[in-house]
N, C-alpha and C positions, 0 to 999 in steps of 0.2 A: 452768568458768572464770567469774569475777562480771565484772560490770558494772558499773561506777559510777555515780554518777547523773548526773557530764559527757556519760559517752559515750554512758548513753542519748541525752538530748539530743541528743547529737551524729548517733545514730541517726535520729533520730525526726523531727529536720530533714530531714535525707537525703529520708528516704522520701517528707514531706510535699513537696517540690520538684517541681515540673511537668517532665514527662517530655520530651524534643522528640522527637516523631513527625518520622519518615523519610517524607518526600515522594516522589510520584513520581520517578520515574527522568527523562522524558518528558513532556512535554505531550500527552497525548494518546496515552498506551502503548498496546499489545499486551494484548488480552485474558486472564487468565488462563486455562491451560490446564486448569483445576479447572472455570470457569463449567460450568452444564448450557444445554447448546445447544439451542435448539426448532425452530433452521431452518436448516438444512443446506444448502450446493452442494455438488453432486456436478462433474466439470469432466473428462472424456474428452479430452484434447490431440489434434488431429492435423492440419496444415496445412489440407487439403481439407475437413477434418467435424470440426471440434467440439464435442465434446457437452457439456450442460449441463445441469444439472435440478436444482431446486430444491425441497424436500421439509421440509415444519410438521410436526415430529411431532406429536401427537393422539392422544385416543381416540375412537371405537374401532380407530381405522386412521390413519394417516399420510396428510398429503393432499399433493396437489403444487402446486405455487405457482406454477412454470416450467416448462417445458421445451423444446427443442430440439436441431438442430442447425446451427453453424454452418458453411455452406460455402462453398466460394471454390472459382470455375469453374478448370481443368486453365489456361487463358491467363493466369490472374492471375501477374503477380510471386512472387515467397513476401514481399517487404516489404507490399504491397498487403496481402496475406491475414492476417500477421501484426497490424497495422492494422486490421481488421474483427475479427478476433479479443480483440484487446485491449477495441475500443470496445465490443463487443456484450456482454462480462461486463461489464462495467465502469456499462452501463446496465440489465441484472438485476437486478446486485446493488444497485444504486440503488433499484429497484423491490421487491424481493423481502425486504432489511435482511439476509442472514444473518447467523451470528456466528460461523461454523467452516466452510472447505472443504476435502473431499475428493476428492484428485487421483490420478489414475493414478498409480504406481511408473512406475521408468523399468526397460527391460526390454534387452534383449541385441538388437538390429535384427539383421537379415541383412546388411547392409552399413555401411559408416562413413557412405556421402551418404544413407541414410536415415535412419540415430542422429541426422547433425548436423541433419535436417531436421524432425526430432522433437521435438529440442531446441529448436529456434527456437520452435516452435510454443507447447511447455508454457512456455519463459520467458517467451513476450509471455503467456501464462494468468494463470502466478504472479504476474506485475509489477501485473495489470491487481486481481486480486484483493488482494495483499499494499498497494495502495495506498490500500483502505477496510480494512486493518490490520485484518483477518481472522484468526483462528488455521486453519492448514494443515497438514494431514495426508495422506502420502504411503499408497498402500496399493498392495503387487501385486495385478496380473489374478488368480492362484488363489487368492488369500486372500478376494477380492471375490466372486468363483465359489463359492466352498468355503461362504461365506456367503449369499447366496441362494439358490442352488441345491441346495448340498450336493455339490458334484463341481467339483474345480478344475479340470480340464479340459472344461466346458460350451461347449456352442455358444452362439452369439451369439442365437440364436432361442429358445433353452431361459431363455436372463438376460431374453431381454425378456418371454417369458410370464411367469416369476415376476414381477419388477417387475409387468406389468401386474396380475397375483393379489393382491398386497402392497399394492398403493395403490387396486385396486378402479378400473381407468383401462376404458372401455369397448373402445379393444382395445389391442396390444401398440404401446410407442411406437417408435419409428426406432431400427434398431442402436446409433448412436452414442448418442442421448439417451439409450437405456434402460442404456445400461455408465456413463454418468453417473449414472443415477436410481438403479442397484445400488451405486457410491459413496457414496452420501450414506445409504442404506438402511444398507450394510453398515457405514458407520462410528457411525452411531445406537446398531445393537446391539450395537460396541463398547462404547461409552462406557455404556449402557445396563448393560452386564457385566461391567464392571471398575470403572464409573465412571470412572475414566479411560481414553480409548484407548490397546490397545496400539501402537496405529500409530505410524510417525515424522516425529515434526515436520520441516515444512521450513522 
């Protein structure tokens, strides 16, 4: 089919015409979930102990930046401890800069008052984290296991020796902190292996 030499023209203006670029959504969005992340939270939820750890990927090894756990005496409130929870990520990751956490799955409790007590705990997590506008990733206990260890049903003692092997820690860290520091571990060699994690955003 020809052309004329109007519609070239008419073509050729088109093309030359400045394009308008689509702006943010947002002032200040949500990270892409393509970025490659260098520094991980890991984030253990649980009223009494929550753990946290913070982990620079590197060569030759992964170093750690954080770690902990936070706890709140058996007298506290759950508002009180929900409150120290909040405020203690909330000045890590001030300190730390990550740019991606990963969090505990949520799992099946043995009862309703310890699901909903669970729940409290991981929302003040997320709120405190999603508020320096983090990308968040969920992951279950045996998928977290299955990847450090190699056994999704590990004990708590078996995750913390890997963890302590994996980041080269002089010795194994506190229960809670080291099922944080195997979050952040195990979602690294996600994204490491797909480049994107299979995990699910929250």
């Amino acid at each position: 089919m020809g052309v004329t030499p109007k519609q070239f023209e008419q073509l050729k203006a088109r093309l030359n015409k400045p394009q308008r670029v689509a702006g943010p959504v947002m002032e200040g969005s949500y990270r892409s979930s393509t970025t490659k992340h260098q520094i991980v939270i890991g984030v253990d939820p649980s009223l009494r102990g929550t753990g946290f750890g913070v982990v620079q990927m590197a060569k030759p090894h992964p170093t750690v930046l954080a770690q902990g756990t936070i706890s709140c005496p058996a007298g506290w409130e759950r508002s009180r401890c929900l409150v120290k929870i909040s405020q203690t990520l909330r000045e890590v990751v001030a300190k730390t800069h990550p740019t991606v956490c990963a969090i505990e799955g949520l799992f099946y409790a043995q009862n309703l008052q310890t699901a909903l007590i669970m729940g409290e705990a991981r929302g003040a997590a997320l709120a405190a984290i999603a508020e320096s506008r983090l990308d968040i990733f969920e992951m279950a206990p045996r998928k977290v296991k299955q990847a450090i260890v190699g056994y999704g049903a590990a004990q708590k003692i078996a995750v913390a020796k890997m963890v302590q092997r994996m980041l080269h820690l002089p010795e194994p860290p506190d229960p809670d902190a080291a099922d944080a520091l195997a979050l952040a571990l195990a979602y690294a060699q996600e994204a490491n292996k797909f480049g994107l994690a299979t995990t699910k955003r929250v």
